[in-house]
Backbone as JSON, one array per atom type, in Angstrom:
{
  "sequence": "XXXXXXXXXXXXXXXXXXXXXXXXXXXXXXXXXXXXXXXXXXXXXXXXXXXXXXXXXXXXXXXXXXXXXXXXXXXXXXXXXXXXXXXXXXXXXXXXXXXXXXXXXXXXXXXXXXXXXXXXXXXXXXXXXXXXXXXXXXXXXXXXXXXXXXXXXXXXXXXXXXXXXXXXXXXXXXXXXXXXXXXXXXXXXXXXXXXXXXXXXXXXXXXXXXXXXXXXXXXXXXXXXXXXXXXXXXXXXXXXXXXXXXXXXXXXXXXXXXXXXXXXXXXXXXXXXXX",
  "N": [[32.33, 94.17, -8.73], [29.98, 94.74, -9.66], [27.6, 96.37, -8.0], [25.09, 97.43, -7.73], [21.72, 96.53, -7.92], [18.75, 97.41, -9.55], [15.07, 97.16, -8.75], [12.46, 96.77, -10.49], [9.01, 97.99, -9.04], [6.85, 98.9, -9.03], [4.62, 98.71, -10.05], [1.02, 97.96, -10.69], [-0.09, 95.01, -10.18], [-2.73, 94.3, -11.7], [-3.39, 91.45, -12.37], [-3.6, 90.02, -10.5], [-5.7, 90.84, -8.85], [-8.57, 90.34, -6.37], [-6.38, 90.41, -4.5], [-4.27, 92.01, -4.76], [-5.01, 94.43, -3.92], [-4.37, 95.69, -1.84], [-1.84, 95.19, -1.2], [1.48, 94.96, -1.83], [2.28, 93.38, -5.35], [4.58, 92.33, -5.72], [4.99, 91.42, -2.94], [3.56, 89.39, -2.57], [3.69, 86.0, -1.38], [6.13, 83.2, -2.03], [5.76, 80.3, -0.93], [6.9, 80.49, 1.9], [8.33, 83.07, 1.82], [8.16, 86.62, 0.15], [7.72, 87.33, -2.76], [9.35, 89.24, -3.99], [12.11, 89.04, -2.37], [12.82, 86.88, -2.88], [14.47, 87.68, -5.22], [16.18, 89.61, -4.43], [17.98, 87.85, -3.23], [18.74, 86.83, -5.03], [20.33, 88.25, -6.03], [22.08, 88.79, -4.37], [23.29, 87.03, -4.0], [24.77, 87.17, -6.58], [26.92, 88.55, -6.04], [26.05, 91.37, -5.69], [25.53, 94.52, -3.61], [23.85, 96.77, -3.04], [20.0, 97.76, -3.02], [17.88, 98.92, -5.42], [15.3, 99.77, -4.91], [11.98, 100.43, -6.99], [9.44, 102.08, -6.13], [5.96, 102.54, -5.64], [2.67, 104.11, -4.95], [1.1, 103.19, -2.33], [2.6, 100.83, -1.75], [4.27, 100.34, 0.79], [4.55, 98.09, 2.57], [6.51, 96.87, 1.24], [9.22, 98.16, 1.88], [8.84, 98.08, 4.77], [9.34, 95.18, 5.38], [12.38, 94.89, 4.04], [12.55, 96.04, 7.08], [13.96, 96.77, 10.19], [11.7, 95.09, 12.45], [10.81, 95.7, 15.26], [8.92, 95.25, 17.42], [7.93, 93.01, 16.61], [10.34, 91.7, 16.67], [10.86, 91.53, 19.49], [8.47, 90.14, 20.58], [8.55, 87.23, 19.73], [11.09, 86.84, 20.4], [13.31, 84.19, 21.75], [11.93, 82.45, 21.63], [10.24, 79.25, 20.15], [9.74, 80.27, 17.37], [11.63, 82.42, 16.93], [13.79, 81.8, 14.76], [12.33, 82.28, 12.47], [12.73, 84.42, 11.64], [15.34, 84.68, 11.14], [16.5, 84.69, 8.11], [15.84, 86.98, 6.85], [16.38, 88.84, 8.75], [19.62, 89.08, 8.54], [19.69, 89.84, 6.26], [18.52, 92.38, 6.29], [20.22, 94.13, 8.11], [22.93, 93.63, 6.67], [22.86, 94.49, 4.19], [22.43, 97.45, 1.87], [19.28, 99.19, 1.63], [17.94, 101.54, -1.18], [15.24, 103.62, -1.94], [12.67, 105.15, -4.58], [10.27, 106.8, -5.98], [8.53, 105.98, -8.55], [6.12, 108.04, -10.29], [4.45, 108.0, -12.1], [3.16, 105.64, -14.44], [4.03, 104.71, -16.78], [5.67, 102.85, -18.02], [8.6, 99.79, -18.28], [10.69, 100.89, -18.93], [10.76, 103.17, -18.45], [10.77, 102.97, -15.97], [12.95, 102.13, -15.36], [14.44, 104.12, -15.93], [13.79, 106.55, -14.05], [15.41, 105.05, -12.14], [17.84, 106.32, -12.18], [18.94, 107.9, -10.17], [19.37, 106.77, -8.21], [21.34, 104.79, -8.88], [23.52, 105.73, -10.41], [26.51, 106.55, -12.22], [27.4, 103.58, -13.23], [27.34, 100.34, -13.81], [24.74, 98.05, -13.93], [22.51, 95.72, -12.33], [19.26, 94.33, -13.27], [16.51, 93.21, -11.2], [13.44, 91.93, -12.13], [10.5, 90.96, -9.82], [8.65, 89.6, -10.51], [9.09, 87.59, -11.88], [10.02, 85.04, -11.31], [13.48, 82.7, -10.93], [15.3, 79.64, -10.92], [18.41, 79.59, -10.76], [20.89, 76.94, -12.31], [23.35, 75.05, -10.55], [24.07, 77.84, -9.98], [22.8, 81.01, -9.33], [20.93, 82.88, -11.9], [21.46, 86.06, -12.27], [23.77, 85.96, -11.15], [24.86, 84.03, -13.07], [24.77, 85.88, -14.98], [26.43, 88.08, -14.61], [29.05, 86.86, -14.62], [29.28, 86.41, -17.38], [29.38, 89.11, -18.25], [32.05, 90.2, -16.69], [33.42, 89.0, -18.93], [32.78, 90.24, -21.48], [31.75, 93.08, -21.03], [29.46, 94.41, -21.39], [26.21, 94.96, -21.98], [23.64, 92.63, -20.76], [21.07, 90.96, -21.37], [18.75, 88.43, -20.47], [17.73, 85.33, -21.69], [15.29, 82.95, -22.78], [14.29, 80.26, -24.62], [10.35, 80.12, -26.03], [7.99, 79.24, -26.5], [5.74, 79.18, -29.76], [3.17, 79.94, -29.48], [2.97, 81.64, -27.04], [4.77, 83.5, -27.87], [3.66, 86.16, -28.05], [3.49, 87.35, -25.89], [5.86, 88.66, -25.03], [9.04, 90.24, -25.21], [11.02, 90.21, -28.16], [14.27, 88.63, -29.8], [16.28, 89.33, -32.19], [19.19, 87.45, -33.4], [22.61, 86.4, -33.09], [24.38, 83.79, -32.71], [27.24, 83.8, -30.52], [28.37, 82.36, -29.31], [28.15, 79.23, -27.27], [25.09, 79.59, -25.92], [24.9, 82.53, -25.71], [24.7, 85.07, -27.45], [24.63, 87.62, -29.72], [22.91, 90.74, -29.91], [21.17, 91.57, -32.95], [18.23, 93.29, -33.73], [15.54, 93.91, -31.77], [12.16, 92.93, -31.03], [9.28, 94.37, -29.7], [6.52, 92.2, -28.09], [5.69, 90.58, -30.22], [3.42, 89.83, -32.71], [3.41, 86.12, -33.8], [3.77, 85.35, -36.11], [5.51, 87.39, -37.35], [7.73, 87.15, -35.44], [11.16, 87.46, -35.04], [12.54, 85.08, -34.03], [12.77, 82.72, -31.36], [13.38, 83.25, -29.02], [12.92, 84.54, -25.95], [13.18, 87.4, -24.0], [13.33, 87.66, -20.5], [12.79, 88.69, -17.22], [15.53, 89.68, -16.37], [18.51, 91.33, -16.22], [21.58, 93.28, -16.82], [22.8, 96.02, -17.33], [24.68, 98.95, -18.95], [25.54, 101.87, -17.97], [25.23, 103.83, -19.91], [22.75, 103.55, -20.94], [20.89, 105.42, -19.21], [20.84, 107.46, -20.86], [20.25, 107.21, -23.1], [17.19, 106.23, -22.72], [16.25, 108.53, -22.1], [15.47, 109.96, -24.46], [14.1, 108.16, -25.54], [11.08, 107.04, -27.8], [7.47, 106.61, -27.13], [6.54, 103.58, -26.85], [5.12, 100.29, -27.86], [1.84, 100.22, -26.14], [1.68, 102.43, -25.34], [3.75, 102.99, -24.01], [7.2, 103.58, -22.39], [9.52, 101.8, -23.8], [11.84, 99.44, -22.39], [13.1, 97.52, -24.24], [12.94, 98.99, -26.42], [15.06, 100.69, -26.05], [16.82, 99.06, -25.22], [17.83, 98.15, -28.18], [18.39, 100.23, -29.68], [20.75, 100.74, -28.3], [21.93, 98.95, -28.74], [22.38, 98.76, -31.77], [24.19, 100.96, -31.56], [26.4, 100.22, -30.19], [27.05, 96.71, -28.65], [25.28, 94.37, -27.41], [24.13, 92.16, -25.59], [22.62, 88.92, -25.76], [21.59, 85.97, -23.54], [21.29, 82.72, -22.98], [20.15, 81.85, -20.38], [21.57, 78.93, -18.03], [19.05, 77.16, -16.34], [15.35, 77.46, -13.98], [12.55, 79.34, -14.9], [9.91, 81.26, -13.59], [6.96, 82.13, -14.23], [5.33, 84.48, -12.39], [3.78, 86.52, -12.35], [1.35, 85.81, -13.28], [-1.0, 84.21, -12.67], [-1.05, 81.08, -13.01], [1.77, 80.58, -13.71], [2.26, 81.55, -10.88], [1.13, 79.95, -9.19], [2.72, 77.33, -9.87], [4.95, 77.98, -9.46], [4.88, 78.36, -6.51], [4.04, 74.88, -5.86], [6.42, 73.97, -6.41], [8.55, 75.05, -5.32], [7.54, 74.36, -2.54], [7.77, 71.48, -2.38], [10.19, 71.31, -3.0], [11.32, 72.28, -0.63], [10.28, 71.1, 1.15], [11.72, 67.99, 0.65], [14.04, 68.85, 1.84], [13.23, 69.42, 4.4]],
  "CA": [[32.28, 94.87, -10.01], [28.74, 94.99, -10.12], [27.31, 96.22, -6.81], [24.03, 97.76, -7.75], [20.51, 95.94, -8.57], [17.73, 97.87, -9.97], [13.77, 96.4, -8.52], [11.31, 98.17, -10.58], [8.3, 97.12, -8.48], [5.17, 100.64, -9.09], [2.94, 98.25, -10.78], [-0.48, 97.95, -9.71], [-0.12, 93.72, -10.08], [-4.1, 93.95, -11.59], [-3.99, 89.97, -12.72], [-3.94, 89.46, -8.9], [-6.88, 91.69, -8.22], [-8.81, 91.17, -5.44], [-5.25, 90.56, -3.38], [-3.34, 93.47, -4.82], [-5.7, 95.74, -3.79], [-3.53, 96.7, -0.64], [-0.56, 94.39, -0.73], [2.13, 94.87, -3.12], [2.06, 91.88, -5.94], [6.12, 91.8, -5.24], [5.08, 91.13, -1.87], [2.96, 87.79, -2.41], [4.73, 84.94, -0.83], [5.88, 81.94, -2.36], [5.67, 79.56, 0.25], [6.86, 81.37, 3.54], [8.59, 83.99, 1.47], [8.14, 87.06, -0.78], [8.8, 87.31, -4.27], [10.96, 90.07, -4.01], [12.98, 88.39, -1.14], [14.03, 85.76, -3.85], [15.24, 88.61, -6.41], [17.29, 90.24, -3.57], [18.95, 86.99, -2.34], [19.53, 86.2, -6.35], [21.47, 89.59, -6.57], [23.3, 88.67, -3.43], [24.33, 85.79, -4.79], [25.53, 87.83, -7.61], [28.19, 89.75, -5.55], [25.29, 93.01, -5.22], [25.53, 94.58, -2.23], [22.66, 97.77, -3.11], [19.49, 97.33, -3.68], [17.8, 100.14, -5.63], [13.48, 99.6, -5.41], [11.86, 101.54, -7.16], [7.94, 101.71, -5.62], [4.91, 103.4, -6.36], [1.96, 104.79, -3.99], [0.65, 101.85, -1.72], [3.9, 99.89, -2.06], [4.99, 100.52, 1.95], [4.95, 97.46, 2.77], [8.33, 96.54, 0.66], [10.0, 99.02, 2.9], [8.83, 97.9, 6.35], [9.37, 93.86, 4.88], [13.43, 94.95, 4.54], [13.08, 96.89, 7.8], [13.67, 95.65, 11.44], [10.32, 94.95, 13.93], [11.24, 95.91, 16.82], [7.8, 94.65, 17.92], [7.79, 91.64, 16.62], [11.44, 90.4, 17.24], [10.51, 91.08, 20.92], [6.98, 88.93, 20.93], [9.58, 86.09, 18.98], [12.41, 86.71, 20.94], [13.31, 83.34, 22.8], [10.64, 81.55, 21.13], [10.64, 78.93, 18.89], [9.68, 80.88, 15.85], [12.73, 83.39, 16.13], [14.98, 81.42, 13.71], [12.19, 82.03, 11.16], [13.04, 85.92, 11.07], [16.86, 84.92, 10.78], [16.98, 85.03, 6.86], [15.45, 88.37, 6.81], [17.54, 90.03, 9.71], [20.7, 89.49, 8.1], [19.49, 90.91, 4.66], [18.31, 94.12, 6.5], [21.75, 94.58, 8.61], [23.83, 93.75, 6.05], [22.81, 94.96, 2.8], [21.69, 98.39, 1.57], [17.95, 98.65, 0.51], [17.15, 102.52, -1.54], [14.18, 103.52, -2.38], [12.34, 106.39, -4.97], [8.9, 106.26, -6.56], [7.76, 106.11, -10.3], [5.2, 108.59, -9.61], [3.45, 107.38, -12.89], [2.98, 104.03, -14.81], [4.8, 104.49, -18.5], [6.65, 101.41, -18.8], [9.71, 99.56, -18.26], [11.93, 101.42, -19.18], [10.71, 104.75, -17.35], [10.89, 102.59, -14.3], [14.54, 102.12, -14.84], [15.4, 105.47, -16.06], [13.54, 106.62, -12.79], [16.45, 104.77, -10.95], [19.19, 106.52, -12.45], [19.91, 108.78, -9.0], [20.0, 105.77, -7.18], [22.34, 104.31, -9.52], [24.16, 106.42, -10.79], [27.46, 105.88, -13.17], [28.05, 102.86, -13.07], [26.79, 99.16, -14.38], [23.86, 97.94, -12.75], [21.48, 94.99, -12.48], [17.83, 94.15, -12.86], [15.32, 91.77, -11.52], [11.98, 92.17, -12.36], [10.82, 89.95, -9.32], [7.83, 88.35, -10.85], [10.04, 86.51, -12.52], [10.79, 84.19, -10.18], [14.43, 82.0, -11.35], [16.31, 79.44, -10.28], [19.48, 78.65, -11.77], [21.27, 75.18, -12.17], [24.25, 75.39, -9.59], [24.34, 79.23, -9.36], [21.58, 82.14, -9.78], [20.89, 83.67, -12.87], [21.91, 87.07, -12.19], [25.44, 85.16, -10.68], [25.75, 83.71, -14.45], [25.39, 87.05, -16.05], [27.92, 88.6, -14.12], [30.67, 85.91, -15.21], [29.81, 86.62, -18.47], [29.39, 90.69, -17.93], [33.29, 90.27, -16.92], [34.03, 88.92, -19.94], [32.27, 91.17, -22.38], [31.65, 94.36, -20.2], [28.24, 95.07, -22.06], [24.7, 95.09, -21.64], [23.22, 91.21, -21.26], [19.52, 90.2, -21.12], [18.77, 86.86, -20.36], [16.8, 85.0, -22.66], [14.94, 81.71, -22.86], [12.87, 80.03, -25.55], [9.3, 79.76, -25.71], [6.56, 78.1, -27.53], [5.69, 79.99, -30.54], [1.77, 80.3, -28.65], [3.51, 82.34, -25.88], [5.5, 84.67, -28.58], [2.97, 87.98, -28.33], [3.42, 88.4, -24.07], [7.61, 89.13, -24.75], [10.48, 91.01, -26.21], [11.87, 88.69, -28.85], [15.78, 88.92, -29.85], [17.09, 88.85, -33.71], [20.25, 87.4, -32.42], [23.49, 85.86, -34.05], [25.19, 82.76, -31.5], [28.12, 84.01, -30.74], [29.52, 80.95, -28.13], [27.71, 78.72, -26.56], [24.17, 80.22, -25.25], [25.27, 83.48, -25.76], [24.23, 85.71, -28.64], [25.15, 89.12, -29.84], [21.58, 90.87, -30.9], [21.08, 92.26, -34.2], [17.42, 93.67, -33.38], [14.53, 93.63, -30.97], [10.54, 93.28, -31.13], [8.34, 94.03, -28.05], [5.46, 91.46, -28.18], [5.85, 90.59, -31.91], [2.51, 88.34, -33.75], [3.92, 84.93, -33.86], [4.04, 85.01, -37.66], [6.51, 88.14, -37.4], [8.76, 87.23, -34.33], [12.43, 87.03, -35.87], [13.31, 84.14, -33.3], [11.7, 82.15, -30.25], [14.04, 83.56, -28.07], [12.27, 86.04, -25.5], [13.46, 88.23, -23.02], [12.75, 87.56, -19.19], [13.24, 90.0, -16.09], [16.56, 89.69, -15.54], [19.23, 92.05, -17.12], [22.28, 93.95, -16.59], [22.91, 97.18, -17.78], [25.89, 99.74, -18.43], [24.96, 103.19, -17.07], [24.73, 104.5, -20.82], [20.99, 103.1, -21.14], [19.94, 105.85, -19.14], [20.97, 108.62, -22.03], [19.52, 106.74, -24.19], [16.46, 106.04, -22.6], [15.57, 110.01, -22.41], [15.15, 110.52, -25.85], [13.21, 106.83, -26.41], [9.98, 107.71, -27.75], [7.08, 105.69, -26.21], [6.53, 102.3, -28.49], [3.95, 99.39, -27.51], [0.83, 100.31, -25.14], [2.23, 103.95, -25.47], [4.47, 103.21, -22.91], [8.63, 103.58, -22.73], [9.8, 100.38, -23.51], [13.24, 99.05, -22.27], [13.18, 96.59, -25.35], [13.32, 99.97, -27.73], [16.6, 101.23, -25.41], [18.14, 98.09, -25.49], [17.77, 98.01, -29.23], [19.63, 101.55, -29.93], [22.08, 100.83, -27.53], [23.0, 97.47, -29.65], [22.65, 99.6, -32.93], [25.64, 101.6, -31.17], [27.79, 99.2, -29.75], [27.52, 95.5, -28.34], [24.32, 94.13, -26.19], [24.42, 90.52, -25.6], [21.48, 87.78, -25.36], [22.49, 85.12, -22.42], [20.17, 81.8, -22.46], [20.42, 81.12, -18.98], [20.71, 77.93, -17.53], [17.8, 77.0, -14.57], [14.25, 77.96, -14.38], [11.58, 80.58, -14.77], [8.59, 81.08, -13.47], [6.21, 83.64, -14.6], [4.68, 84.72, -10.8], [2.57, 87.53, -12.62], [0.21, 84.97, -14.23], [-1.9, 82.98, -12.02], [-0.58, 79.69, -13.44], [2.94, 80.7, -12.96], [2.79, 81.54, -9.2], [0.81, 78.25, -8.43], [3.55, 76.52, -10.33], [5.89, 78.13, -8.37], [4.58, 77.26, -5.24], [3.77, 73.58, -5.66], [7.5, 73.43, -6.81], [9.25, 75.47, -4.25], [7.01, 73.5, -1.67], [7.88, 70.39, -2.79], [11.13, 71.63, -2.6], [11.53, 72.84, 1.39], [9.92, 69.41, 2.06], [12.67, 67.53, 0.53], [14.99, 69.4, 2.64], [13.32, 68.64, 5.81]],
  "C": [[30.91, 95.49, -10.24], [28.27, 95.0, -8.52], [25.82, 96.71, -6.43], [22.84, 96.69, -8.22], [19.03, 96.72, -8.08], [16.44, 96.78, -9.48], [12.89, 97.03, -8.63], [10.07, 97.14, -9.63], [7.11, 98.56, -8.44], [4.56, 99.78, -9.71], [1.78, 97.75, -9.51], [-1.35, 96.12, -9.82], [-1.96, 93.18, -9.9], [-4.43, 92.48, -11.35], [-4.03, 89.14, -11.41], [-5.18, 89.95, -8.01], [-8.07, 90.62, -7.47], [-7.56, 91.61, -4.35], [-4.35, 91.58, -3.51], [-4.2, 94.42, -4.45], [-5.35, 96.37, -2.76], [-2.58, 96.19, -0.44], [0.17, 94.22, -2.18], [2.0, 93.25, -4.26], [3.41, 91.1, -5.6], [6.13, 91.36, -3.41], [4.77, 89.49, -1.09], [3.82, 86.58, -2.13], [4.44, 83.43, -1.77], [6.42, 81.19, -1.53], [5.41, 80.63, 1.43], [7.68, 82.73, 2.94], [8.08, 84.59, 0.19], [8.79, 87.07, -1.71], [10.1, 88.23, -4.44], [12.2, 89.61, -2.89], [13.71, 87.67, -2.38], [14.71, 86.53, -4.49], [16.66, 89.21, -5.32], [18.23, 88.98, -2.95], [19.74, 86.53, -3.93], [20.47, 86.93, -6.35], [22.45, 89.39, -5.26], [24.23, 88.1, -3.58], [25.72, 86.19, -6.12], [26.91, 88.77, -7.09], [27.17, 91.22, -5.41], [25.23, 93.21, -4.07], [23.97, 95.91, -1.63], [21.44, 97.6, -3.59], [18.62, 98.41, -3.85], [16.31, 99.32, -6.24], [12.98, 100.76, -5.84], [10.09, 101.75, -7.11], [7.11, 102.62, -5.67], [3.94, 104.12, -4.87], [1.32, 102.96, -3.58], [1.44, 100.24, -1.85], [4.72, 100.02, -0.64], [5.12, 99.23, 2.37], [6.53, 96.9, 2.06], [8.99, 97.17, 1.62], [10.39, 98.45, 3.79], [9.35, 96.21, 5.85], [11.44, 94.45, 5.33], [13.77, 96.33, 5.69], [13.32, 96.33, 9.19], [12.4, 95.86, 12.11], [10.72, 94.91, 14.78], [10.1, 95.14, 17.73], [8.09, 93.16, 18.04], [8.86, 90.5, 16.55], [11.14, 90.49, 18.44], [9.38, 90.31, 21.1], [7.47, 87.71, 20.7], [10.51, 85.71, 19.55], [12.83, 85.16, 21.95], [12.49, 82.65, 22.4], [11.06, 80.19, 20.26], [10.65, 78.9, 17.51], [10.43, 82.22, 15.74], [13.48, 83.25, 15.45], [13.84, 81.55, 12.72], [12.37, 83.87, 10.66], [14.64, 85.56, 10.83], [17.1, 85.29, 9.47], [16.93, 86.54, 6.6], [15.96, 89.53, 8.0], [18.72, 90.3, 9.15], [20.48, 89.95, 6.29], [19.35, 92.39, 5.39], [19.65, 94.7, 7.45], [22.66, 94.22, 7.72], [23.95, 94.07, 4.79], [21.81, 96.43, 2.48], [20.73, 98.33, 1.17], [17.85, 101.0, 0.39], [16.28, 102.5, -1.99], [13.88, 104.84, -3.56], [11.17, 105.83, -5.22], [9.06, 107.08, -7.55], [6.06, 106.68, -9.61], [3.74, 108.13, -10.97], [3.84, 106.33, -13.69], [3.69, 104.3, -16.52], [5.94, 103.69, -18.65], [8.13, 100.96, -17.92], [10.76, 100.12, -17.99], [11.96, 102.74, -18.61], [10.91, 103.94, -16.24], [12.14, 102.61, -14.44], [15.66, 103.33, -14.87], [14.81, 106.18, -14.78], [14.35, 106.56, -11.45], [17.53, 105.37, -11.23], [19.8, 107.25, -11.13], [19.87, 107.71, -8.3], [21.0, 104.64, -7.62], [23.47, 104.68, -9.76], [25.46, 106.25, -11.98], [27.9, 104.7, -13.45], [27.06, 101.73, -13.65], [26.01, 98.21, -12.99], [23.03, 96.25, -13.08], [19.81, 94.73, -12.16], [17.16, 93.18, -12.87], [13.6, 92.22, -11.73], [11.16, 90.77, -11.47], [8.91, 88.94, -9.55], [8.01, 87.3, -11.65], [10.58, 85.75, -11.93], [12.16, 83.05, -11.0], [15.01, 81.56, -10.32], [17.21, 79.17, -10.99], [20.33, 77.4, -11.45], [22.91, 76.04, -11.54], [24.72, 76.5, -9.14], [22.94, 79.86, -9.94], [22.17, 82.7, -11.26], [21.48, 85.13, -13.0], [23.75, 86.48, -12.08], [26.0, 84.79, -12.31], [26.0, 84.8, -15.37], [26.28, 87.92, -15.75], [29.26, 88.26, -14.47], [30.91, 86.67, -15.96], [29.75, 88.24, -19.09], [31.48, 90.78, -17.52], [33.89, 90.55, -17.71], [34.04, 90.06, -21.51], [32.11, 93.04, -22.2], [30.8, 95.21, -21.12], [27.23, 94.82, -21.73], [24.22, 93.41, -22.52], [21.83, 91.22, -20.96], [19.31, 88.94, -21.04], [17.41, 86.64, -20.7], [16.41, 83.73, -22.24], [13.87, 81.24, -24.04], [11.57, 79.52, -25.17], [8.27, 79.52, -26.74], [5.9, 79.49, -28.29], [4.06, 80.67, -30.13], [1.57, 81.73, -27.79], [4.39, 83.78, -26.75], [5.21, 86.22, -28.25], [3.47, 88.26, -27.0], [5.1, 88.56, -24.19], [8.12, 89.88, -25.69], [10.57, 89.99, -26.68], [13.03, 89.81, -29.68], [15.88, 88.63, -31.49], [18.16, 88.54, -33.24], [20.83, 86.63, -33.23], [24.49, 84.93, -32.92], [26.51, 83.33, -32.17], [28.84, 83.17, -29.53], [28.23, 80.36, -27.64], [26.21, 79.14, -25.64], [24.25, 81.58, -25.04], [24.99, 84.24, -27.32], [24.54, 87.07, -28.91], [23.58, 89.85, -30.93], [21.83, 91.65, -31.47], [20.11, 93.27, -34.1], [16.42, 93.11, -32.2], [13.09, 94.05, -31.17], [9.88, 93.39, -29.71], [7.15, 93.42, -28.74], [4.89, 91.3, -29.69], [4.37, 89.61, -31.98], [3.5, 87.06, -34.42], [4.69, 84.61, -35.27], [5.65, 86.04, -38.09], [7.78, 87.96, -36.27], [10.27, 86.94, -35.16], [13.02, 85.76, -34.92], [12.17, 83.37, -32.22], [12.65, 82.14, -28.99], [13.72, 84.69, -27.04], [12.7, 86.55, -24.22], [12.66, 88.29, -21.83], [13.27, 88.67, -18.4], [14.59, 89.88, -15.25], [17.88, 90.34, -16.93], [20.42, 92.7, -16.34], [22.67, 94.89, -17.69], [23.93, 98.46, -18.02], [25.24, 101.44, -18.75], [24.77, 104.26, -18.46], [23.46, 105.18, -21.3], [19.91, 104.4, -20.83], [19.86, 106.97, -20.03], [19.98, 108.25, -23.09], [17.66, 106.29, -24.01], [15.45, 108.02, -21.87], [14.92, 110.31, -23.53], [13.92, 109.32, -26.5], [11.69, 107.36, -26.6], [9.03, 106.54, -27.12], [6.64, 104.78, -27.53], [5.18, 101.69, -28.02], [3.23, 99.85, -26.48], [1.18, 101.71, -24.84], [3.04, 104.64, -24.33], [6.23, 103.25, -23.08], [8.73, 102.58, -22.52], [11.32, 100.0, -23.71], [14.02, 98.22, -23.65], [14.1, 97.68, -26.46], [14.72, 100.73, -27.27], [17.58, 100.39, -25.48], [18.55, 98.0, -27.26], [18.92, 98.94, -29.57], [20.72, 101.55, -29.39], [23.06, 99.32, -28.57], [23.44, 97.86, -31.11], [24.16, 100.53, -32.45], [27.05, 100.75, -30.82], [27.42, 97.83, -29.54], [26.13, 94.88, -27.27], [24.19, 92.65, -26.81], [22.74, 89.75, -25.08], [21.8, 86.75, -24.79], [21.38, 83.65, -22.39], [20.91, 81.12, -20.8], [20.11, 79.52, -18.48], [20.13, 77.67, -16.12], [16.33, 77.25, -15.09], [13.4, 78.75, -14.32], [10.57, 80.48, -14.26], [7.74, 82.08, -13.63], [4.82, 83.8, -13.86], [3.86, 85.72, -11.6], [1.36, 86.92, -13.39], [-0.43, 84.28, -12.89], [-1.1, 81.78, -11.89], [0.78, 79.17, -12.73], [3.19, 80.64, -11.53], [2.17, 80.28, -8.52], [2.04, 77.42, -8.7], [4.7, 76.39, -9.56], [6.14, 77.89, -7.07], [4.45, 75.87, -4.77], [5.66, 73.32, -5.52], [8.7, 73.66, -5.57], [9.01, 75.07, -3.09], [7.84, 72.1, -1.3], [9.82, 69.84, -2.64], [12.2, 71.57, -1.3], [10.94, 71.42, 1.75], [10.65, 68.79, 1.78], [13.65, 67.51, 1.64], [15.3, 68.77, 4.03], [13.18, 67.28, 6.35]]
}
């Protein structure tokens, strides 16, 4: 049903500076893999079969990452470190990766209206992959799909957060309409704590119906004087139906410092279990 997923990825991932300074930030590995690797195996999970990046100037590595090495499966070949390219062979033979570039930096929501020719009509999904998630017995993207079935509207997946944390998000005016599920009324980008209508805030993971991008022509630019997806999702819920999803599993917020250590100790801690 859903076979597309949107990966805006043109930012210039400063709060990593000196290491972004030639290596994408979506590229930084947690553990033995990149961040964007996890977003593309979440959306696999999800039934996506396209995956529509959308990358800036000094963003080639993403490319060559889902491309084959001819080099370096032959130096591997027969070895005993060629089962650690297996995950990443059968992503690049069996799943589409497009590409375009956001030739400049105005927001969110220009990154996604950006993707509309590689999208095109149809209902799409997005990870924003410094958002690293896991979800409790399926992926996050996988749960908003269920409930994308059911509704066949535009979901964002939400989670609450400590009223401290309020200013760095979208926050949802939102009315429970089942079970972790919400039908929003309005939206703030990065509200003052005192004004947030909720403590419900919007993470990097969304699905989208191919309206958004009409509507995100005309959006004028809002916070940091950039186009913000927040102010598209808003008008589009003023028109019809856009849903707030508290997902269950967990987040990790890889564009912070804090976050991507967190993420690593955990996902570590993790793979050692295993073995």
């Amino acid at each position: 049903m859903i076979r597309k997923c949107l990966f805006p990825a043109a930012g210039y991932g400063t709060r990593f500076l000196p290491a972004t300074k030639a290596i994408p930030k979506e590229m930084l590995p947690i553990v033995s893999k990149p961040l964007i690797q996890y977003g593309v195996e979440e959306a696999i999970e999800a039934g996506m079969d396209t995956m529509a990046i959308i990358t800036g100037r000094g963003k080639r590595a993403i490319e060559d990452h889902f491309d084959i090495s001819y080099e370096l499966e032959h130096q591997i070949k027969g070895s005993s470190k060629e089962h650690l390219l297996k995950e990443i062979r059968e992503l690049v033979l069996n799943y589409t990766f497009t590409y375009t570039r956001q030739k400049e930096m105005k927001g969110l929501g220009h990154a996604v209206l950006v993707g509309e020719t590689l999208i095109g009509n149809e209902p799409f999904g997005v990870v924003l992959a410094d958002d690293l998630c896991e979800g409790e017995k399926r992926g996050v993207m996988a749960q908003m799909v269920e409930l994308y079935k059911k509704f066949r509207c535009s979901i964002v997946a939400v989670m609450e957060v400590d009223e401290k944390d309020i200013h760095k998000y979208g926050v949802v005016d939102a009315k429970e309409l089942e079970e972790g599920v919400y039908i929003i009324k309005d939206m703030v980008e990065k509200p003052k704590a005192a004004e947030a209508p909720s403590n419900l805030a919007v993470i990097g993971r969304y699905i989208l119906t191919p309206d958004i991008f009409e509507i995100l022509k005309t959006t004028e630019p809002g916070v940091g004087g950039e186009i913000q997806l927040t102010d598209a999702l808003k008008a589009q819920a003023q028109k019809g139906m856009v849903l707030a999803y508290k997902f269950k599993g967990k987040r990790f917020d890889c564009g912070s410092i804090d976050g991507f250590v967190e993420a690593t100790n955990y996902f570590y801690n993790k793979d050692k279990e295993k073995s």
